[in-house]
C-alpha positions in Angstrom: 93.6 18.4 45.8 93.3 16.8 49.3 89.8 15.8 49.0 89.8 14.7 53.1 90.1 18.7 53.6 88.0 20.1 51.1 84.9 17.6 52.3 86.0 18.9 56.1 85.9 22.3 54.5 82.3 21.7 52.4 80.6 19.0 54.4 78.6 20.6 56.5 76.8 22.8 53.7 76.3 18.8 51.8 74.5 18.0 55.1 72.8 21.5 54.7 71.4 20.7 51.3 71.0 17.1 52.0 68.0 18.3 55.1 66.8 20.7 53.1 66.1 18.5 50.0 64.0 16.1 52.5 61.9 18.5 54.0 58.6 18.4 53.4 57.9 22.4 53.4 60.4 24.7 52.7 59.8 28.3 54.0 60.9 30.9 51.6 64.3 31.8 53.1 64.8 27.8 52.8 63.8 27.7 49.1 66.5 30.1 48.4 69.0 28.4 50.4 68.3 25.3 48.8 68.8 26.7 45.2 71.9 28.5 46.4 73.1 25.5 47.5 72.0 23.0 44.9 74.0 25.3 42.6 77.2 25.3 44.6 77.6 21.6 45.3 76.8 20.7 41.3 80.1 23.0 40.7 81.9 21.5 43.7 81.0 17.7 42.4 82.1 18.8 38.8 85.5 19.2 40.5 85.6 16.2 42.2 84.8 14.7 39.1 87.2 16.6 37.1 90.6 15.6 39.5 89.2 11.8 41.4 86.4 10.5 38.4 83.4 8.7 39.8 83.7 7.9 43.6 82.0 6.9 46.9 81.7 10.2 47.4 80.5 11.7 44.0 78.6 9.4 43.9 76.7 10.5 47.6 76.8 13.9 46.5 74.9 13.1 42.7 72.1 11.6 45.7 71.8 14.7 47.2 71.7 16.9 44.3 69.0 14.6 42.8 66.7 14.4 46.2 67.1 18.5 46.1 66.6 18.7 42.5 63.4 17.7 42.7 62.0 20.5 45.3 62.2 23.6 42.7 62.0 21.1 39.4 58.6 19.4 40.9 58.3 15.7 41.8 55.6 13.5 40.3 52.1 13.4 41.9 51.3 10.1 44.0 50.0 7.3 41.7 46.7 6.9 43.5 46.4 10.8 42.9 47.2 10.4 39.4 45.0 7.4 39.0 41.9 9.2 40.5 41.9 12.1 38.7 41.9 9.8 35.4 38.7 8.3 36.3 37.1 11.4 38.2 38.1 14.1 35.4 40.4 13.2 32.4 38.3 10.2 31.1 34.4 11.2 32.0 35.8 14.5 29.8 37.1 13.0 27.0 33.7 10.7 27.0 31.6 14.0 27.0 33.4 15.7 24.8 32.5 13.2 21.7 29.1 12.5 22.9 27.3 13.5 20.2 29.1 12.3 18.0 28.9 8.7 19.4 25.3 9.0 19.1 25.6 9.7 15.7 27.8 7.1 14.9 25.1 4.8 16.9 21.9 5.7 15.0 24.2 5.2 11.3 24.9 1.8 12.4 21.2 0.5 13.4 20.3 2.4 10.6 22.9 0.3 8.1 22.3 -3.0 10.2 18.4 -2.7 9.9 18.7 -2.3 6.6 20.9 -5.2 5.8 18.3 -7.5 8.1 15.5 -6.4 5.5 17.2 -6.9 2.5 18.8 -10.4 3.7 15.6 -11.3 5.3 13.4 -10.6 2.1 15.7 -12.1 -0.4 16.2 -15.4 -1.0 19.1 -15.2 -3.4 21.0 -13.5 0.0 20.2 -16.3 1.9 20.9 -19.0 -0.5 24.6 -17.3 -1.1 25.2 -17.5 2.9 24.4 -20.9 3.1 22.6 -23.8 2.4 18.9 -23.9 3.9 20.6 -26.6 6.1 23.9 -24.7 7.2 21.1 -21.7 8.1 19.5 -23.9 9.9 22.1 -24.7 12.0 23.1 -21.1 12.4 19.4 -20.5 14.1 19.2 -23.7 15.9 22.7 -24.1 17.2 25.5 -21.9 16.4 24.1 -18.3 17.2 23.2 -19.6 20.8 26.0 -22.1 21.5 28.3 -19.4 20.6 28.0 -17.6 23.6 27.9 -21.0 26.2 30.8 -23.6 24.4 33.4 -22.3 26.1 34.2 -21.8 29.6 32.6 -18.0 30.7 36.5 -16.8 32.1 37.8 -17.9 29.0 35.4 -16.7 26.6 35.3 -13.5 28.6 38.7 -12.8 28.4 39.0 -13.3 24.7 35.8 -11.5 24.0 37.3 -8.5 26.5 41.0 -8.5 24.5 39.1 -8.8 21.0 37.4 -5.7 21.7 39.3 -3.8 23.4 41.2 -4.5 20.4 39.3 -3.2 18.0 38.2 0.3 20.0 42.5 0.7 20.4 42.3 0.3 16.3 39.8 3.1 15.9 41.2 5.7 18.1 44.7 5.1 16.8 43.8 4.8 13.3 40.7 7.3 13.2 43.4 9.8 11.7 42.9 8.5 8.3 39.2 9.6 8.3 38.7 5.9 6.4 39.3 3.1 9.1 36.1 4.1 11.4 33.8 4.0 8.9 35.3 0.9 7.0 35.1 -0.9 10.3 31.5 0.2 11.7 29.7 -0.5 7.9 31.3 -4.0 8.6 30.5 -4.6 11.4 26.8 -3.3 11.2 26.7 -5.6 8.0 27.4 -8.9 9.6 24.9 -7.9 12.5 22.7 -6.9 10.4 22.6 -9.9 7.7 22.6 -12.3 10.7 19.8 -10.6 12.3 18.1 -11.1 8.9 18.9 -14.7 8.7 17.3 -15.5 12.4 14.1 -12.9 11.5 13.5 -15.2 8.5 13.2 -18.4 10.4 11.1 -16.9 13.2 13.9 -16.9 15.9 14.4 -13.0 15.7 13.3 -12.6 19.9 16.2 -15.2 20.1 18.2 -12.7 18.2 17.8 -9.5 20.3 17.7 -11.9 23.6 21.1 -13.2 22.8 22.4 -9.5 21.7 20.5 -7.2 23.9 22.2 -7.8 27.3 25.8 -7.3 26.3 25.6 -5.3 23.2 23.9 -2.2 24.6 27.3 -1.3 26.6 30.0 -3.1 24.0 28.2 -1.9 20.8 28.2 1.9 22.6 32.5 1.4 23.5 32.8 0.8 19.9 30.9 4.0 18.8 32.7 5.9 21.4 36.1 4.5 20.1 35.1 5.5 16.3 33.7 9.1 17.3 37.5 9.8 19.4 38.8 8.6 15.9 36.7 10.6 14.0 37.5 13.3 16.3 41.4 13.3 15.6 40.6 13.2 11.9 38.7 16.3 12.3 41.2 17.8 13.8 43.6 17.1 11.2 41.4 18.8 8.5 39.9 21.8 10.6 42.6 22.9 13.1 41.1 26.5 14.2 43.6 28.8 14.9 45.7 26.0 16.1 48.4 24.6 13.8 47.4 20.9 12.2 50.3 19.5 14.2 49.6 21.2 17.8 45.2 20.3 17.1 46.7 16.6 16.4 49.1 16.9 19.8 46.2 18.1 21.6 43.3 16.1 20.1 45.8 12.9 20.1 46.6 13.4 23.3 43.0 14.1 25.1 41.5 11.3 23.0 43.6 8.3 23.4 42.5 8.3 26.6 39.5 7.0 25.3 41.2 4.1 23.9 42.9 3.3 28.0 39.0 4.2 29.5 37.2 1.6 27.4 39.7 -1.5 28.5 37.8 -1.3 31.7 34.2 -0.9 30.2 35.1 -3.4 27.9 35.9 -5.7 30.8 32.8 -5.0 32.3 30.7 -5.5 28.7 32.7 -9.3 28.4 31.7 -10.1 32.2 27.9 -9.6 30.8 28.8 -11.7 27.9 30.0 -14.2 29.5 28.1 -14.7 32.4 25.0 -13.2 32.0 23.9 -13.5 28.4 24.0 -17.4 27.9 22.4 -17.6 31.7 19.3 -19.0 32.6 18.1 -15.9 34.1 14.4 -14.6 32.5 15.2 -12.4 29.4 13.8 -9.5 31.0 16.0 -9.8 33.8 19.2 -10.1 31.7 18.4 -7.2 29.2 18.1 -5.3 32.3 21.4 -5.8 33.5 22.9 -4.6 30.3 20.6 -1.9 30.3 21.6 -0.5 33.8 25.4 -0.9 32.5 24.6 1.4 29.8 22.9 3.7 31.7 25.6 3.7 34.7 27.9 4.7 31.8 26.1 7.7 30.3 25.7 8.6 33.9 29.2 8.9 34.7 29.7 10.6 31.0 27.3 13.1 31.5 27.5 13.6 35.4 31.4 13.2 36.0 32.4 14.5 32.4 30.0 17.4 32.0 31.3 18.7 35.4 34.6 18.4 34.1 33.9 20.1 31.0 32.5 23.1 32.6 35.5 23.4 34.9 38.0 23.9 31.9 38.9 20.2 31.5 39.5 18.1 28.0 41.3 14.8 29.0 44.1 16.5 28.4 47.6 15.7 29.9 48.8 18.2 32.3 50.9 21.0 31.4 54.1 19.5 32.8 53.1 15.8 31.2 52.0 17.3 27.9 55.8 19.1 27.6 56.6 22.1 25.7 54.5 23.7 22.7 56.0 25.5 19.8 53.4 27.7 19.0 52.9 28.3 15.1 53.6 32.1 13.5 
């Protein structure tokens, strides 16, 4: 084949197609050209293919049919599109959507850490097994309060931020089993709670809240909200609906890890308070404040943001074309 007269031959319509494929509207009459032509230049490069292999020119015209492919196929959404509607809709959605359930999850654990401080803090033989009345000492004194002030604040905020953020990924991810959340929230409200005892007993229990107030409002809630998405999938799992157990975990799955990418950045913003504002020298009141108006600038968003996104049809969900294909059960 004398490729020098076929391109003379089909050059112009490759120029055709090659305009058409960078406009930025197409009228209808253009769409269809732009199909008919996408289809006839993938047959003519099959046969360039077929008798010359891979070439200069196969490999212009492969260009062309990808820049055109993507005017009827779709080409992805701008990033900063993509990246607002994740904070405007998809995650204040997800949030809402488990909202009760992370207040649930909330009042169990003070419940279970109130009760370990009573029962640590009103029996000796718990104290004695934690420590030494020296070692406890220390714990009030020193440790509890140095804790938060030993190392330097970007430092200590940027463990604290990846320890937790952590931790939240692990109960979203392994919610599933229905075991993991509340394995990890009973442990975690038991040391709270048994160090809170040991701190009530020797009178330093407004050191205590002063030390745990400020941060743990907001990074005690990102934990709940991790367990109640975890909880969520779980549910899922066992009660599907009409939905099949593996298309409620796709969707559930889906919708709720976005939990897991939303709380890196509240996280962030809960080890900034830990770091910098708790071990401060700002008056108590002024520092449980600040942790307070976190918290509330969170269920603001959740409620606001989220519960207009709700309404309006939304889950956290992917897209359709993100999400890919269903195959729906019989």
């Amino acid at each position: 084949m004398d490729m020098d007269a076929f391109t003379s031959v089909h050059g112009p319509a490759w120029e055709r197609l090659k305009v058409l494929g960078r406009k930025r509207r197409l009228s209808g009459e253009e769409a269809d050209e732009l199909l008919e032509l996408y289809q006839a230049v993938s047959a003519q490069l099959s046969l360039i293919r077929s008798v010359a292999g891979e070439s200069a020119l196969s490999a212009s015209l492969s260009a062309i049919l990808a820049t055109a492919r993507t005017r009827f196929t779709g080409a992805r959404s701008n990033i900063f599109v993509d990246v607002a509607r994740f904070f405007a809709i998809s995650l204040p959605a997800a949030f809402y959507r488990i909202r009760w359930l992370t207040i649930v999850i909330g009042g169990a654990f003070i419940l279970v850490s109130t009760l370990f401080a009573v029962w640590t803090a009103g029996n000796p033989a718990v104290m004695a097994a934690m420590g030494s009345d020296a070692q406890l000492q220390q714990l009030v004194d020193d440790d509890f309060v140095n804790y938060y002030s030993e190392n330097p604040a970007a430092s200590f905020a940027g463990a604290v931020w990846t320890n937790n953020a952590w931790i939240a990924a692990q109960c979203v991810a392994f919610g599933i089993t229905g075991v993991f959340v509340p394995y990890a929230m009973f442990s975690n409200a038991q040391g709270i709670g048994m160090t809170a005892g040991v701190m009530f007993a020797y009178d330093s229990g407004d050191v205590f809240f002063s030390y745990i107030l400020p941060h743990g409002l907001m990074e005690l809630t990102s934990i709940f909200v991790a367990g109640a998405a975890g909880l969520h999938i779980f549910w899922a799992w066992v009660s599907p609906g009409p939905r099949s157990r593996l298309e409620a975990l796709a969707q559930e799955g889906r919708s709720l890890i976005t939990v897991a990418a939303g709380l890196v950045l509240v996280l962030f913003i809960s080890g900034l308070v830990e770091a910098f504002v708790t071990p401060s020298p700002l008056p108590v009141w002024a520092k449980i404040t600040i942790g307070a108006l976190v918290l509330g600038g969170y269920w603001a968003y959740t409620l606001v943001l989220g519960g207009r996104a709700v309404r309006a049809g939304e889950s956290g969900d992917l897209s359709a074309d993100d999400a890919g294909a269903t195959v729906k059960s019989v």
